[in-house]
C-alpha positions in Angstrom: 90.6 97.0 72.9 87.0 95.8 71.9 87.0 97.2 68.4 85.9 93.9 66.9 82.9 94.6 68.9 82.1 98.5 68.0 82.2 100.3 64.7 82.5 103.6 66.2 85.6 105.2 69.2 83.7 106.4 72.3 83.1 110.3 72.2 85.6 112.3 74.0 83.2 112.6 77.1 82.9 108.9 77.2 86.9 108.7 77.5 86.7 111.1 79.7 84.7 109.4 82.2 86.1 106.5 81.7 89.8 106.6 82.1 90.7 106.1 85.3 94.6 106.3 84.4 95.4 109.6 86.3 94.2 107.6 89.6 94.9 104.0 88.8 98.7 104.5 87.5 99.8 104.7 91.3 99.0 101.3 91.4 101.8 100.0 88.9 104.0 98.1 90.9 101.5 95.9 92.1 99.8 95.0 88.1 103.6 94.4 87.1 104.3 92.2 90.9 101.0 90.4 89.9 101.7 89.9 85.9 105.2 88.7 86.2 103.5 85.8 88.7 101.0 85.4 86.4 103.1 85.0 83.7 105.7 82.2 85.8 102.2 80.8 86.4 101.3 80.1 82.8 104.5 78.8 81.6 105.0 76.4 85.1 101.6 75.5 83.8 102.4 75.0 79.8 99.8 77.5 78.7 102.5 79.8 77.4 106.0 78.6 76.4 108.5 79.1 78.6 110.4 81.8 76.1 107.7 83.8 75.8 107.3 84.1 79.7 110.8 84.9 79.5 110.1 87.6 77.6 107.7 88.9 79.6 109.6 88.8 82.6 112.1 90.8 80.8 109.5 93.4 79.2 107.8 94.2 82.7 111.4 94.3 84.0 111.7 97.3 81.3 108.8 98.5 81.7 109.0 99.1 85.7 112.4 101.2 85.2 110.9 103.0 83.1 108.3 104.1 85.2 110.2 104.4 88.0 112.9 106.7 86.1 109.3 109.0 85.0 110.4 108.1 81.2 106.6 106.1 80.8 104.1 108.0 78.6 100.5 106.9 80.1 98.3 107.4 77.6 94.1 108.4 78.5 93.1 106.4 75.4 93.8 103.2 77.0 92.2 104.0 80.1 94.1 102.6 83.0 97.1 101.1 83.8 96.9 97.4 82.8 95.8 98.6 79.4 99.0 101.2 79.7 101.5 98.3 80.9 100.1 95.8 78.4 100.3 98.1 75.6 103.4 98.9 76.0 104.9 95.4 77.1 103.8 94.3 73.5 105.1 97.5 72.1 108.5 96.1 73.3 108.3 92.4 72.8 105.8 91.5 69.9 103.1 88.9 70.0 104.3 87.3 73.6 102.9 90.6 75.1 99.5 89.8 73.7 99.7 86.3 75.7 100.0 87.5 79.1 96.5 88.2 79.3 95.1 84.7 79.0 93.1 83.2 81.7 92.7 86.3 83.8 90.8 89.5 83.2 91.0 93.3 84.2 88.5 92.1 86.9 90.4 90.2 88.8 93.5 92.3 87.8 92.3 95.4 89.1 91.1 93.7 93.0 94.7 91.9 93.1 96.5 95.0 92.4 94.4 97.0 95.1 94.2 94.4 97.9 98.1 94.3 97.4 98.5 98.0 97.5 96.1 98.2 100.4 97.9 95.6 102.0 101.2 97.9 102.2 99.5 101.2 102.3 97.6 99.7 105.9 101.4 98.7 107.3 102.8 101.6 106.5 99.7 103.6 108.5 100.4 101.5 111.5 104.1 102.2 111.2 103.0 105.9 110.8 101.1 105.1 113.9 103.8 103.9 116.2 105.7 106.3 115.4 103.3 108.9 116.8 103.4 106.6 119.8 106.8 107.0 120.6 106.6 110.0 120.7 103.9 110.5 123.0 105.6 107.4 125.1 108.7 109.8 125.1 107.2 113.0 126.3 104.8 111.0 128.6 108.1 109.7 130.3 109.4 113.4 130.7 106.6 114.7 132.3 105.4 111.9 134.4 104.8 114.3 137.5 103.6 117.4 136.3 100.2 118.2 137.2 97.5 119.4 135.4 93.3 119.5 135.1 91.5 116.3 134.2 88.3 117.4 132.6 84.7 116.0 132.2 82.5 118.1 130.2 85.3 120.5 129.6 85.2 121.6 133.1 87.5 120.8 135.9 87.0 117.5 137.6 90.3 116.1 139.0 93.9 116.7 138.8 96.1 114.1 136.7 99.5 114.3 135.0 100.3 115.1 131.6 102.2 111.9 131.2 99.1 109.9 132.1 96.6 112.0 129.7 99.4 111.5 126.8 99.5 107.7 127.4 95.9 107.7 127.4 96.3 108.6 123.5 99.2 106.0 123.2 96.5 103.5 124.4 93.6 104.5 121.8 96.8 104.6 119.2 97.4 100.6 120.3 94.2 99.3 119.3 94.6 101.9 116.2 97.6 99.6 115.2 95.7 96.9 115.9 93.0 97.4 113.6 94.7 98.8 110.5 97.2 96.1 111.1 94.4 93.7 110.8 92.9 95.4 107.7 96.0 94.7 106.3 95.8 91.3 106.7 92.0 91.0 105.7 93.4 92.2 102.2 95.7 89.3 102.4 93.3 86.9 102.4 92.1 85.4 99.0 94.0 86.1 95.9 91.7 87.2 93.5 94.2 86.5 90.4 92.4 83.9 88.4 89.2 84.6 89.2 89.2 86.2 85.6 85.9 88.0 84.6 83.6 86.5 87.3 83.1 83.0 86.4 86.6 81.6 86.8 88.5 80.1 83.9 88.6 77.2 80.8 92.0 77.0 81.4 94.7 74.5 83.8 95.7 77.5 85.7 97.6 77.0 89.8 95.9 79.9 91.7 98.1 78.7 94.7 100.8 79.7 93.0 100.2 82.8 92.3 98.7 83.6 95.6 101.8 82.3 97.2 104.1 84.6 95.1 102.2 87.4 95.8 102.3 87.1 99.4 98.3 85.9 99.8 97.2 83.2 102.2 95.9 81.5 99.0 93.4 82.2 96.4 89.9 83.5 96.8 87.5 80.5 97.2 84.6 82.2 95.0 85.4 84.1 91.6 81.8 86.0 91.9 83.2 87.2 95.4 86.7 87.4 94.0 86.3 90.3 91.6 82.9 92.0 93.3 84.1 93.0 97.0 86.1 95.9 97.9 85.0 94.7 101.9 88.9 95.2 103.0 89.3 97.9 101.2 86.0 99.1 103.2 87.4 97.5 106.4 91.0 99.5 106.1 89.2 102.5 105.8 86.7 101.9 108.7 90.1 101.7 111.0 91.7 104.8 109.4 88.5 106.7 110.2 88.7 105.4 113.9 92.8 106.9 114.2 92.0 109.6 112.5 89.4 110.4 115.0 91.9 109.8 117.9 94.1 112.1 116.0 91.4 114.7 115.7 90.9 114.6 119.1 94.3 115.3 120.2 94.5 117.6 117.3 91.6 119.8 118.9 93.3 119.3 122.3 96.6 121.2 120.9 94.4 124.0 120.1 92.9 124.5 123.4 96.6 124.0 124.8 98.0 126.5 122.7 95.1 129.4 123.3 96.4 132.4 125.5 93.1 130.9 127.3 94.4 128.1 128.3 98.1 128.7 127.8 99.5 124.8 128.4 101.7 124.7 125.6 103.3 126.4 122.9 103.8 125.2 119.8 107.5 125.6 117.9 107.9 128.1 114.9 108.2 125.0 113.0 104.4 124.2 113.7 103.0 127.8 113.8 101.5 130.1 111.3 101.3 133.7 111.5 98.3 136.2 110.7 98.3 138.6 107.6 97.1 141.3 109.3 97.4 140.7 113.2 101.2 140.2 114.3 100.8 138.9 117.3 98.9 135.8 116.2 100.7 131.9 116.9 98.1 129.9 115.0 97.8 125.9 114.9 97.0 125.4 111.5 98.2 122.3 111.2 96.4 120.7 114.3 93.2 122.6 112.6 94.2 120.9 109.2 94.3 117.5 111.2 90.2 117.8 112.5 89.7 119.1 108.9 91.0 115.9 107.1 89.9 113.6 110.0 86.2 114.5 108.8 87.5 114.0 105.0 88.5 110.3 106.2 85.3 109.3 107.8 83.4 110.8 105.1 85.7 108.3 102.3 84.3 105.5 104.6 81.1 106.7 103.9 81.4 107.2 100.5 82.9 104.3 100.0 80.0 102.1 101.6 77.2 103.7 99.7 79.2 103.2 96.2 79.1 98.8 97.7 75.8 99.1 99.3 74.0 99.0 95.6 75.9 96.8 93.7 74.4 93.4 92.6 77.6 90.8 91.6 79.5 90.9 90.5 81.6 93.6 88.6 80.2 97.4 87.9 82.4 100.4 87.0 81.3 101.9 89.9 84.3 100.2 91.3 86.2 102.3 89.6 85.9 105.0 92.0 86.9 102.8 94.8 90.7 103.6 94.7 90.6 107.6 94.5 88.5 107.9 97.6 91.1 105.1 99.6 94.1 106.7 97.8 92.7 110.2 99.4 92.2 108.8 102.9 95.7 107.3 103.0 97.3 110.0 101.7 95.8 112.4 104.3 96.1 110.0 107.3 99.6 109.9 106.7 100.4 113.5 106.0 98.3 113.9 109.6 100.2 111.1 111.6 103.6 112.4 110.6 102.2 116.6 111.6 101.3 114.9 114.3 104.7 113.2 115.4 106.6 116.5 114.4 104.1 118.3 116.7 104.2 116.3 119.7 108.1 115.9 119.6 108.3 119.4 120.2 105.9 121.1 121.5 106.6 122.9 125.0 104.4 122.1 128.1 104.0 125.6 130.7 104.2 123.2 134.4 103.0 126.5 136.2 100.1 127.3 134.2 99.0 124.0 134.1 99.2 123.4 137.8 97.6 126.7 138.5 95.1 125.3 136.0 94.2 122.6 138.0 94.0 124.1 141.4 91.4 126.2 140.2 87.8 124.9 140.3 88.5 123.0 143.8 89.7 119.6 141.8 90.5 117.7 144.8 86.7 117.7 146.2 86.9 113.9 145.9 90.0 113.7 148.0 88.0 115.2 151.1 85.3 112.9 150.0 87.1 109.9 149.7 88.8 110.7 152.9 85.4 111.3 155.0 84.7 107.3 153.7 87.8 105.7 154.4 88.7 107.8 157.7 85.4 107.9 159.5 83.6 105.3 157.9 81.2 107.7 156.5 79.2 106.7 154.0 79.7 108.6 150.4 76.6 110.1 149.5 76.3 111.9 153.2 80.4 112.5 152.3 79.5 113.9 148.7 77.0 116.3 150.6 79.9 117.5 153.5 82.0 117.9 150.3 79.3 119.8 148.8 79.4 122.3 151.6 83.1 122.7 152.1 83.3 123.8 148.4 80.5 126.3 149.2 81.9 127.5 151.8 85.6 128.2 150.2 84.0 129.8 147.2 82.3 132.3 149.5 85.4 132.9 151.4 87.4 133.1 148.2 89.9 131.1 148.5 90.8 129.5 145.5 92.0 126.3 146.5 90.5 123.8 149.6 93.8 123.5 151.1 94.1 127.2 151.6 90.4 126.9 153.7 91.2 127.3 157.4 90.4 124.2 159.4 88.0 126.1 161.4 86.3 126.1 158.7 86.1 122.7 157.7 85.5 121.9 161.3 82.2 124.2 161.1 80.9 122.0 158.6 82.0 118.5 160.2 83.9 118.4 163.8 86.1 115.4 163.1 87.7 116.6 160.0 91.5 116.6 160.5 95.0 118.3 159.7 95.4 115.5 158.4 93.0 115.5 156.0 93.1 118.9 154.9 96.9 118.4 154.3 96.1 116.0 151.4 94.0 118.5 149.6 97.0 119.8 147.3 96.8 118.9 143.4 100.0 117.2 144.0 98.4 114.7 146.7 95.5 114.2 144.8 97.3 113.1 141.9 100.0 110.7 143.8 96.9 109.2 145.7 95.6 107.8 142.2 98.0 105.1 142.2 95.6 102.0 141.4 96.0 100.3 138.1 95.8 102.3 135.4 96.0 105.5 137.5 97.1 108.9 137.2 99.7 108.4 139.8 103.2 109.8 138.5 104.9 106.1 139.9 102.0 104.5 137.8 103.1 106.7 134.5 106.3 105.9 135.0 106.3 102.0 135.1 103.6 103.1 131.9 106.0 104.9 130.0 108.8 102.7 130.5 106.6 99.3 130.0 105.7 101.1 126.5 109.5 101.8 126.0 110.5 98.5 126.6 107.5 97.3 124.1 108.6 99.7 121.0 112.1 98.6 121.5 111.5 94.8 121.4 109.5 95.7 118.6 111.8 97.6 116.5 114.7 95.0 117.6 112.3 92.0 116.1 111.9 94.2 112.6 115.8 94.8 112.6 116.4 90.9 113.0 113.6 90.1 110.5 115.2 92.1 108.1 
């Protein structure tokens, strides 16, 4: 390509470290979307004739079958795949291949063709994401009332339902969506196509148009800017290290769940490994793979931020590195979300062992607290310390919940504590109490889980009718 320029081919360690095809070849639909609108662009404008763009048109429509039908040779010696389309587009239609580079260069090629393909690689996460939701929404619903043990520093604290704590995850999942769809539409804005090197170009070119026929909101104000940021690229992968966090957590949640420890849940065969040596073993190796490739994702943020953080404008082939580690994290992120789905769609929930669970560890502490305030008007720090003692007292009696505790001995602690009161000391009680907004009330996960329902359907009915 620049042999005008050098007398001697780069040594085979220089190609080596060069080429970027076996990354950059993934990318192909987007440099033949964006050369066929360059190329309409160039004959609307009368820099090439109009049957040479027709020709190009027609070679790029060869070119992409062939790809698709795995009959393209790439070749390392032309280094990536503009050089690989171009080559061969002028392979197959002479001298009116060699045209479709004028007024642009690989610069602003290459950050057109990877804002578009992060563009649909960040919807396609968010669709991977909502589908994750549904099915949390969907076991949420089915389990609305079934109690279990809210933790704070992995110990006992209060009993909730397993609908509300799997909605809590469809709520950190919403804002999930949110962000990577709004990555996605940060790589929307400002075509870099035309930008050419880094200075713009000599030539009458319309960057509208080719922004508009890519899907852009218009062309990129600044060519310096235009070919030198990778900022959404940066941005989409800041919100697919926040999900996969979320998923992580979940992820680790699954393992505690599935422990004979804990025994909550059990995963299906279809989610299980075995042990080469120990036959009883169910192991969550895909939830494990999940925190694994969570810290992966975070880590391309990272990486991707100090390879930016250096880099004066506008171009340096440090960028070329850019779309491995972003190809990585997507690729990752959506194996995870869709182990994920298939985990949480069938995974079995043990009602006894998780209400045992949280009856043990006298969850519902708060309920004789909060009833000391509201019932005798006490006030709650003299109420936390009456609390205090009750607990004391069960644990040295043994008895393993405070509703079992006698009301003798409740009454030996403070006179005016009631039946009454003691009756609403069951994890059951405690949990329907929690009916403010937002609580762990089973009526309150219910109008939840249905309000999310009704949400994903609408949704879903708007795509149908947009399509």
């Amino acid at each position: 390509m620049w042999g005008g320029r050098f007398g001697e081919k780069p040594s085979d360690i220089m190609q080596a470290i060069n080429a970027s095809i076996d990354i950059d070849r993934r990318l192909w639909r987007q440099d033949i979307a964006g050369s066929k609108a360059h190329a309409a662009m160039l004959a609307a404008q009368g820099i090439i004739t109009g049957d040479d763009a027709a020709k190009i048109q027609d070679g790029l429509d060869q070119i992409a079958a062939e790809i698709a039908a795995g009959a393209f040779v790439f070749d390392a010696a032309l280094e990536d795949i503009h050089l690989n389309i171009e080559a061969r587009l002028t392979e197959r239609i002479g001298d009116a291949g060699k045209r479709l580079h004028t007024a642009r260069s690989r610069n602003d090629q290459v950050a057109t063709d990877f804002k578009l393909w992060t563009m649909a690689a960040c919807d396609a996460a968010a669709d991977a994401v909502r589908a994750l939701q549904a099915a949390l929404v969907t076991r949420a619903g089915d389990h609305a009332d079934w109690i279990m043990p809210g933790f704070t520093h992995l110990q006992t604290a209060q009993p909730v339902t397993l609908g509300h704590h799997l909605l809590a995850y469809v709520e950190m999942f919403e804002r999930d969506f949110m962000r990577l769809s709004g990555a996605a539409g940060a790589a929307g804005e400002g075509c870099p196509l035309g930008a050419a090197a880094l200075a713009g170009t000599g030539f009458d070119i319309d960057r509208h148009m080719t922004a508009e026929a890519l899907g852009f909101d218009g062309p990129a104000a600044n060519s310096l800017d235009a070919v030198a940021s990778r900022d959404f690229a940066l941005q989409a992968l800041a919100a697919l290290s926040i999900a996969a966090t979320h998923l992580s957590r979940l992820a680790e949640e699954i393992v505690l769940w599935t422990s004979p420890q804990f025994a909550f849940a059990r995963l299906s065969d279809a989610w299980s490994t075995g042990s080469s040596i120990m036959p009883q073993k169910r192991n969550p190796d895909a939830a494990e793979l999940i925190r694994a490739k969570a810290a992966r994702i975070t880590g391309a943020f990272a990486s991707l931020s100090g390879i930016l953080q250096k880099l004066p404008l506008a171009y340096a082939k440090d960028l070329q590195d850019d779309k491995a580690i972003t190809f990585e994290a997507f690729d990752a992120f959506d194996l995870c979300t869709r182990a994920m789905t298939g985990m949480m769609e069938t995974i079995a929930f043990d009602r006894a062992a998780l209400r045992a669970a949280a009856a043990r560890g006298y969850s519902t502490a708060t309920d004789l607290a909060d009833w000391l305030v509201r019932d005798l008007a006490m006030p709650f720090r003299e109420a936390h310390h009456v609390t205090g003692a009750v607990v004391k007292r069960a644990e040295q009696a043994g008895v393993a919940e405070l509703a079992d505790l006698p009301l003798a001995d409740f009454q030996a602690i403070e006179p005016r504590i009631t039946e009454a009161a003691r009756a609403l000391l069951t994890v059951e009680q405690s949990a329907a109490s929690r009916a403010s907004l937002g609580g762990t009330a089973p009526v309150r996960v219910r109008e939840q889980a249905a309000l999310w329902r009704e949400r994903l359907a609408r949704e879903s009915l708007d795509l149908e009718t947009e399509e």
